[in-house]
C-alpha positions as CSV (number, residue, x, y, z in Angstrom):
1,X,12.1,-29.5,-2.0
2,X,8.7,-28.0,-0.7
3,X,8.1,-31.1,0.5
4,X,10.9,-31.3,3.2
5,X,10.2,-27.8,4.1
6,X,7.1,-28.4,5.0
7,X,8.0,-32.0,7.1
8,X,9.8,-29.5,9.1
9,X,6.8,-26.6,8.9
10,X,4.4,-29.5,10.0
11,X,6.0,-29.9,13.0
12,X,5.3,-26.8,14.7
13,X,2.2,-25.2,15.6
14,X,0.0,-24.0,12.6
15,X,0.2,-20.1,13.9
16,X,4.1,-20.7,14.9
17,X,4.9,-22.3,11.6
18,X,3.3,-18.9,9.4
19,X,4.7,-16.5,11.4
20,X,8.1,-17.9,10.1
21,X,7.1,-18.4,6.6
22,X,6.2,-14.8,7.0
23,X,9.7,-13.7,8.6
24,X,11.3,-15.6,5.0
25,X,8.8,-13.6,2.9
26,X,9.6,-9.9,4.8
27,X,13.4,-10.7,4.7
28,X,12.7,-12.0,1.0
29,X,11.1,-8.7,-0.2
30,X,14.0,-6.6,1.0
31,X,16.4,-8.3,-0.8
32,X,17.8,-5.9,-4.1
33,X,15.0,-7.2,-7.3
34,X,18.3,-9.2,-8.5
35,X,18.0,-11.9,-5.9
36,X,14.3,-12.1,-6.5
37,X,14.4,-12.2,-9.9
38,X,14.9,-15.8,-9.9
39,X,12.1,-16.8,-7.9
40,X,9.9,-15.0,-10.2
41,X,11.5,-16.6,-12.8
42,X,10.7,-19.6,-11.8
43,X,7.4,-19.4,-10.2
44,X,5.8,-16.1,-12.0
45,X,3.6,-16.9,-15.2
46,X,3.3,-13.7,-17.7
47,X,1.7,-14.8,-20.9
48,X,-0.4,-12.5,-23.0
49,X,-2.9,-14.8,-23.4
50,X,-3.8,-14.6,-19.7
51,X,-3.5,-10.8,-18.9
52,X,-6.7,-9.0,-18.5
53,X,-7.5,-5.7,-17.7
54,X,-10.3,-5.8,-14.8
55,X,-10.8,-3.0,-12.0
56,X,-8.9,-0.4,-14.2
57,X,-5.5,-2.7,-13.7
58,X,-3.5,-5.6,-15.4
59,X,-3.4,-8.8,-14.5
60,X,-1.1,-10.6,-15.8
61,X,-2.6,-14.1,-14.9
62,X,-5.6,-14.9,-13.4
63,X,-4.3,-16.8,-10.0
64,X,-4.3,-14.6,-6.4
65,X,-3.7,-15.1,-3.0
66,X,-6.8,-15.2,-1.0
67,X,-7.0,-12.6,2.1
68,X,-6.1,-14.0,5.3
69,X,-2.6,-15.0,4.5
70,X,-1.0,-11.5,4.4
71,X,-3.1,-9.8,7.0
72,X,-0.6,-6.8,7.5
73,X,0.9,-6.2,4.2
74,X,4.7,-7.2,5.3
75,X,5.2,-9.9,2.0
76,X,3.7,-8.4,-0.8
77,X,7.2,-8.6,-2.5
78,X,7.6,-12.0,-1.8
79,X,4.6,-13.4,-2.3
80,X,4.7,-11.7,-5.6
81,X,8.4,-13.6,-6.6
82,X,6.1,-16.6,-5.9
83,X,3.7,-16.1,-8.5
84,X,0.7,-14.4,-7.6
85,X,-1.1,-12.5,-10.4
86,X,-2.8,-10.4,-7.5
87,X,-2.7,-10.1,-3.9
88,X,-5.7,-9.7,-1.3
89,X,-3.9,-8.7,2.1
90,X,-5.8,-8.3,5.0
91,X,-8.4,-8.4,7.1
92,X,-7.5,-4.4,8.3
93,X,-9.5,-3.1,10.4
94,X,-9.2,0.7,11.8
95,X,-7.8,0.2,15.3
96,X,-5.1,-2.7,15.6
97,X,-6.5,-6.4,17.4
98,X,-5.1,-9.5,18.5
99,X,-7.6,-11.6,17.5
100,X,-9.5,-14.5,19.3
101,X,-7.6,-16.6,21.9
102,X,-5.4,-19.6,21.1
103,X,-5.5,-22.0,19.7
104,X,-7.2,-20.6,16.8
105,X,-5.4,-22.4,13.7
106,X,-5.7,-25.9,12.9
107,X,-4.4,-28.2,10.2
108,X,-6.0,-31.1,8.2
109,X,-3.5,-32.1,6.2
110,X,-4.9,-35.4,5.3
111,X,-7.8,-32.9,3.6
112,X,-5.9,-30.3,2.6
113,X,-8.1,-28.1,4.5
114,X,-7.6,-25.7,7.2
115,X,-9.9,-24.5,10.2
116,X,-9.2,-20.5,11.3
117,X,-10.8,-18.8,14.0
118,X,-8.1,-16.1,13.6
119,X,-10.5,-13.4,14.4
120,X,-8.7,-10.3,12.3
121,X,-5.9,-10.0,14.0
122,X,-4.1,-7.2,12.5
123,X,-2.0,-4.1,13.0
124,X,-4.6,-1.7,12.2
125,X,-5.0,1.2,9.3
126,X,-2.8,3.4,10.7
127,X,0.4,0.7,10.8
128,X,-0.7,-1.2,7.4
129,X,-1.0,1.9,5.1
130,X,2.1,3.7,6.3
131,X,3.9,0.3,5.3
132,X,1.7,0.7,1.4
133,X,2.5,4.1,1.5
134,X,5.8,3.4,0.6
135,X,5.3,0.5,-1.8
136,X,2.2,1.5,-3.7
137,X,1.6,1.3,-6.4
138,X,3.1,-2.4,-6.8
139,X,4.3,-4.5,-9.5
140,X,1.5,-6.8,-8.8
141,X,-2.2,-5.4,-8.2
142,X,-3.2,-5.5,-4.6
143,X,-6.6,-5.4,-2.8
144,X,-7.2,-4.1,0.6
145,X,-9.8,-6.9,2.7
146,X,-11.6,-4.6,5.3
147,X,-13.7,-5.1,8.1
148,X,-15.1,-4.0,11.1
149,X,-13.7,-3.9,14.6
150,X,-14.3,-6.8,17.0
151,X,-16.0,-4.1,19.6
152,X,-17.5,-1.9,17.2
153,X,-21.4,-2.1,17.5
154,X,-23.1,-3.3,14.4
155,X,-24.7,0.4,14.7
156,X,-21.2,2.0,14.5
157,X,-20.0,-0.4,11.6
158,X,-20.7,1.7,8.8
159,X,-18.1,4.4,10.5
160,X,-15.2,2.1,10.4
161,X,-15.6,0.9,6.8
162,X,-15.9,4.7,6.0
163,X,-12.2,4.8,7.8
164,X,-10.7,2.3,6.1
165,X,-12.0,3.3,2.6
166,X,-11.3,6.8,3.0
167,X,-7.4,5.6,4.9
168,X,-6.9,3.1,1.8
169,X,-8.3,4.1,-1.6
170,X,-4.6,5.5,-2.2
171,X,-2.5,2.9,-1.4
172,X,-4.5,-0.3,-3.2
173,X,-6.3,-1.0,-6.6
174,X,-9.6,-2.6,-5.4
175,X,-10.7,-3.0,-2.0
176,X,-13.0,-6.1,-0.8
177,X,-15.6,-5.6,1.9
178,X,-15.7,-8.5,4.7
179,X,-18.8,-8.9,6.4
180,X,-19.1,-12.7,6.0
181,X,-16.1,-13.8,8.2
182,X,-17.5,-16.1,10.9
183,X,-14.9,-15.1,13.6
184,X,-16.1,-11.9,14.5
185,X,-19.4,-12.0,16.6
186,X,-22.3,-10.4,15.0
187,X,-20.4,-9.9,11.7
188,X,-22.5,-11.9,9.1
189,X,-25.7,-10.0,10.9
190,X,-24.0,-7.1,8.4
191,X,-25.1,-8.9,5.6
192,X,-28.6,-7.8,5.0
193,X,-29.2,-5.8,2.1
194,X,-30.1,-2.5,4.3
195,X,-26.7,-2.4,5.3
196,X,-24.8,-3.5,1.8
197,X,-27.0,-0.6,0.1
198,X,-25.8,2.3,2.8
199,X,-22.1,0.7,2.6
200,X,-21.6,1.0,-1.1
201,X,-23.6,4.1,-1.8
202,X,-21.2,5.3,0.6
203,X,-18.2,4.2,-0.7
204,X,-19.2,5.1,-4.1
205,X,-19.2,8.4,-3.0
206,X,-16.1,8.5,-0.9
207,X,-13.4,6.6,-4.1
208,X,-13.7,5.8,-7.5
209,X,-11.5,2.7,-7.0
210,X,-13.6,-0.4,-7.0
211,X,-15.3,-2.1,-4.3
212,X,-16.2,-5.8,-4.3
213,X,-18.1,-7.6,-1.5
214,X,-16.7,-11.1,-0.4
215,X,-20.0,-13.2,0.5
216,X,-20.4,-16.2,2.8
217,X,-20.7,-19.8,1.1
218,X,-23.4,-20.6,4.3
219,X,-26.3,-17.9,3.0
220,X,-29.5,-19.4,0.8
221,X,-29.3,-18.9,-3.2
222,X,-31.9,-16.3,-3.2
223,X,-30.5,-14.5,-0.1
224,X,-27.6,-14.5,-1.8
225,X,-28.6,-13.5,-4.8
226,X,-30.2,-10.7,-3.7
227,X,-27.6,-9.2,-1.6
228,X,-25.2,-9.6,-3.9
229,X,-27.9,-7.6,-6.8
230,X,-28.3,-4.8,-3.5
231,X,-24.8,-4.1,-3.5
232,X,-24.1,-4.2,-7.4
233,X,-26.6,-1.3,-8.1
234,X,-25.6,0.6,-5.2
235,X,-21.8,0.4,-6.6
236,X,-19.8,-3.0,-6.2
237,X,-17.5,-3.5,-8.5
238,X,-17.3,-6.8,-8.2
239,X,-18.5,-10.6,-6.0
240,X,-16.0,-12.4,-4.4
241,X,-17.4,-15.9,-3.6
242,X,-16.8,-17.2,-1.4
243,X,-15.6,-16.9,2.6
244,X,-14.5,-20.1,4.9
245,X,-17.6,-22.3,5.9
246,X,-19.3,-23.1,9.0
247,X,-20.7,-26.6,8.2
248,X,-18.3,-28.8,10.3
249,X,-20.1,-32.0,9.1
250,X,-17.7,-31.4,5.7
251,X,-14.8,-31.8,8.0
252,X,-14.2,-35.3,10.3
253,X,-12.6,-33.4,13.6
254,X,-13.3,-30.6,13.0
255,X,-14.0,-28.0,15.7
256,X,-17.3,-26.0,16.2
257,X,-16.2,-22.6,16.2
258,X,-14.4,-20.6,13.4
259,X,-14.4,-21.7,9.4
260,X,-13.4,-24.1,7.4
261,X,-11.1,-23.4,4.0
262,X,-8.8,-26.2,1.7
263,X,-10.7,-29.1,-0.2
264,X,-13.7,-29.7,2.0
265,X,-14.7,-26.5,0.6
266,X,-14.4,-26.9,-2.5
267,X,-18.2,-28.8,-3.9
268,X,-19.7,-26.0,-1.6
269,X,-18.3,-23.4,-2.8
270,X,-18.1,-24.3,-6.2
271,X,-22.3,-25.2,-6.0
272,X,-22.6,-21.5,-4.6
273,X,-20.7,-20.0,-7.2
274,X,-23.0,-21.4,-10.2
275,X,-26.2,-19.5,-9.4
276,X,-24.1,-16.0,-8.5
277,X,-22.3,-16.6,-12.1
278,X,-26.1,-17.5,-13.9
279,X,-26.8,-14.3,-12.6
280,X,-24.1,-12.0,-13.2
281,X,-21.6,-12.8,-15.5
282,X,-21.1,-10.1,-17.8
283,X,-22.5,-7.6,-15.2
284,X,-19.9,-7.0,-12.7
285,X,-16.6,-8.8,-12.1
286,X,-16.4,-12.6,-10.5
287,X,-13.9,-13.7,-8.5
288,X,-14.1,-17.1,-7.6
289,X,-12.2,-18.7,-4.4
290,X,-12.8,-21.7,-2.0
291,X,-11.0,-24.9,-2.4
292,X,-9.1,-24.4,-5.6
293,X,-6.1,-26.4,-5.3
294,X,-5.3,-27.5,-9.1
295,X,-5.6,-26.3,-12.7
296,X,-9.1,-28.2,-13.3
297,X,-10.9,-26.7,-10.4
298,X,-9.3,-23.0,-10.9
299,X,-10.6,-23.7,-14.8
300,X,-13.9,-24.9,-14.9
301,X,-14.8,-21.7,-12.5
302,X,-13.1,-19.7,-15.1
303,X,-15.7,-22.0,-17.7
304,X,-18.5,-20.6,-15.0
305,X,-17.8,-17.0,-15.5
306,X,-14.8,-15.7,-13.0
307,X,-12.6,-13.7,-14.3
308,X,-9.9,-14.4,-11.3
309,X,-9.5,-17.3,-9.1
310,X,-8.0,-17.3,-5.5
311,X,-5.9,-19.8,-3.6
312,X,-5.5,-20.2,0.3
313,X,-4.4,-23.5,1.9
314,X,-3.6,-25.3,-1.6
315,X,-0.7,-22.8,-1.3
316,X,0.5,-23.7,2.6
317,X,-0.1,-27.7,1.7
318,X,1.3,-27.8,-2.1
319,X,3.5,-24.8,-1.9
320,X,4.8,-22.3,-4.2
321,X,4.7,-24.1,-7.2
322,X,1.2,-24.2,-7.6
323,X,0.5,-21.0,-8.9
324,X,2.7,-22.0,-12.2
325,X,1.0,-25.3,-12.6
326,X,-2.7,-23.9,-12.1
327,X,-1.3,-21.3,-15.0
328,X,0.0,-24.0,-17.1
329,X,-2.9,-26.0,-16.7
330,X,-5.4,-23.0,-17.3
331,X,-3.3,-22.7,-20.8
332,X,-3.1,-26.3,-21.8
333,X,-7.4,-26.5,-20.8
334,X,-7.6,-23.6,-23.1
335,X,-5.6,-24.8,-25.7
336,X,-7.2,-28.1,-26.0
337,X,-11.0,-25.8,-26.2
338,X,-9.5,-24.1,-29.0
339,X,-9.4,-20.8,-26.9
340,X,-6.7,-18.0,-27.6
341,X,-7.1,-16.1,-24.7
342,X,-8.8,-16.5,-21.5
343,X,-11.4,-13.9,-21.7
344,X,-12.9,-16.4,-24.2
345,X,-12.6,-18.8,-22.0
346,X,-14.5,-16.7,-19.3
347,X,-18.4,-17.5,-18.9
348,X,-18.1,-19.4,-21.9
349,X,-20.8,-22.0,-20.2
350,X,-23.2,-19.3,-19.9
């Protein structure tokens, strides 16, 4: 079925086709919980032997929805009929933006990859909480991505996360700072470890709901490493790993501006992962997304040490049925290793 849907999806513009897929999703999420009920019937995998408790919530499997696909909050309810065990909405930034100009979406679909050089374009913290305010908290646990605004000076950046932590520590579980997005100018620059210590301290301070920081898959090992060590002991909760990429050589056509997400991404990212999990499994929480698209891939970065796994464009070019058969699979890999429940399975190559 999905794939006539998307025959017809294909046919539009990339941006075009995902601003109606969102229109299903809103008008899908006010329908009464009896009409959803069957799409999380069919889609939704509960098992015991996948729930964790992680960031002081449930989840009751370990497959999310990358940020970027939900940038204003407006299919939570929807998306969560469709299986997710966790939602990242976002990017939010304080004051609403349209983005960068078009064209600024492409499709590979011959790759299953994607090239975005959205830019945030969101409705801002003021339009996106008053929409949480009346949702939260949600069936399925949500985290808020963050990030600065396009015009806001790398000097003034620390004042706008402070905003958005302070506007959204109510209405999410976890939040997940963005400063490796390639789409906003000078953003990346953010990653240094003067600026990752002053950010957390701070927002240690401000919430006691966790804060993870999402990391670029383009930064050396060691630079990595100790950025990501700088912003554990000044109060992450957690590393998500990683962003899109900026290495167009992984992509035939590709364009030279914005990053790259889907299978292309998915060595990189996976390489990149290995190191951060050598290093911190077993000290602070691991989520692992970048060109997961099947069971295998999601499980052998659980086998690494992540505790969740995000999906992106596997779920525009395979549709909603993935997240049941990455769940299935994740259960059938861990039955055949003799594991009972997936926190065995966790890190268990480290």
């Amino acid at each position: 079925m999905y794939e006539l849907v998307k025959k017809v999806m294909f046919r539009l513009n990339p941006e075009t086709a995902h601003d109606v897929v969102e229109l299903g999703l809103r008008l899908a999420g006010n329908c009464t919980p009896a009409l959803l009920s069957p799409f999380a019937s069919t889609f939704f995998t509960s098992d015991p032997r996948l729930q964790q408790r992680l960031l002081g919530t449930t989840f009751h499997n370990p497959v999310g929805l990358g940020a970027g696909f939900d940038k204003n909050a407006t299919m939570l309810k929807g998306l969560t009929a469709l299986g997710f065990g966790h939602i990242e909405f976002g990017t939010i930034t304080p004051k609403a933006q349209p983005g960068n100009p078009k064209p600024r979406l492409f499709r590979f679909p011959q790759h299953e990859s994607i090239q975005n050089a959205m830019g945030f374009n969101n409705q801002g913290l003021a339009s996106v909480k008053k929409r949480l305010t009346s949702l939260y908290p949600f069936a399925t646990p949500l985290g808020a991505n963050i990030g600065k605004n396009k015009t806001t000076s790398p000097e003034k950046a620390l004042e706008d996360y402070r905003l958005l932590i302070e506007g959204l520590k109510e209405v999410c579980d976890f939040m997940v700072v963005n400063v490796s997005s390639p789409n906003t100018p000078g953003l990346r620059d953010l990653q240094n470890e003067a600026f990752i210590g002053e950010l957390f301290s701070m927002g240690k301070a401000l919430t006691s709901k966790p804060i993870l920081l999402k990391i670029s898959p383009d930064m050396g090992t060691d630079e990595a490493l100790k950025l990501c060590e700088c912003a554990i002991s000044n109060g992450a909760s957690g590393i998500v790993a990683t962003n899109t990429t900026t290495e167009y050589s992984l992509l035939t056509g590709a364009h030279a501006f914005g990053g790259l997400s889907g299978k292309v991404l998915t060595q990189k990212s996976a390489a990149f992962f290995k190191p951060l999990a050598e290093a911190f499994f077993g000290k602070t929480v691991l989520i692992s997304v970048g060109g997961i698209s099947d069971a295998n891939e999601a499980y052998e970065r659980i086998l690494e040490g992540a505790s969740l796994v995000q999906v992106y464009s596997a779920f525009i070019f395979q549709g909603p049925s993935l997240n049941k058969r990455i769940n299935e699979g994740i259960l059938a890999r861990m039955n055949q290793d003799g594991f009972h429940h997936i926190q065995e399975a966790i890190g268990a190559r480290r």
